[in-house]
N, C-alpha and C positions, 0 to 999 in steps of 0.2 A: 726276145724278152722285152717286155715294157718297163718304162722308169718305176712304176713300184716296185714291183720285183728287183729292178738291180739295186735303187735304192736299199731298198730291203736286208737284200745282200751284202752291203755295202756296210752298213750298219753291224749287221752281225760279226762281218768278218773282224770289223775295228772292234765292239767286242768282246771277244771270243781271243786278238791278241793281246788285250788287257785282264786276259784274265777273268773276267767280271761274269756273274749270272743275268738275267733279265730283270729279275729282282733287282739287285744292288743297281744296277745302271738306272733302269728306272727310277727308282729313289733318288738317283744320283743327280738324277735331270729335269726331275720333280715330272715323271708322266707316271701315268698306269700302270704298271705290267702287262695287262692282258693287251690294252693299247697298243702297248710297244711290240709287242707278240706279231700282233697285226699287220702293223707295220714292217717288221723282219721279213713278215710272209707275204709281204706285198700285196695282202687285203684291201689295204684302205687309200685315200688321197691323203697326203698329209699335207697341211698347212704350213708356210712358211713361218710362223712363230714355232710351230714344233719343231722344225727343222734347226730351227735356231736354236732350242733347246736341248736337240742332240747333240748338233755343235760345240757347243758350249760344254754339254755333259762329257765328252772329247779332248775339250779345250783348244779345236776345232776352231776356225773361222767357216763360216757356210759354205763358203767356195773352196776349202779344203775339204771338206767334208761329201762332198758333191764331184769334184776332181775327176774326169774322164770317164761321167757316168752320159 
């Protein structure tokens, strides 16, 4: 599996145990939805300001967020 993909993964599972749609998170973290869709599916490269962004939407540090991927 490559880092989008786990990435990806990674993301969703965090989530998915908050409860949250793709919608509200998005909103939540100020990205797209379809975006962040993207990203879940390990379509895209994401940038580390996005990354920070979903950290943050988290309440996440990057490096927790990232953690044994």
């Amino acid at each position: 599996m490559d880092i989008k993909t786990t990435l990806g993964l990674r993301i969703k599972e965090l989530r998915d145990e908050r409860g949250m749609t793709q919608r509200a998170f998005a909103e939540a973290s100020g990205i797209d939805r379809s975006y962040l869709a993207a990203i879940e599916n390990g379509e895209i490269n994401v940038g580390i300001k996005t990354i920070e962004r979903i950290a943050n939407g988290f309440d996440l540090t990057v490096g927790q967020l990232t953690e044994g991927l």
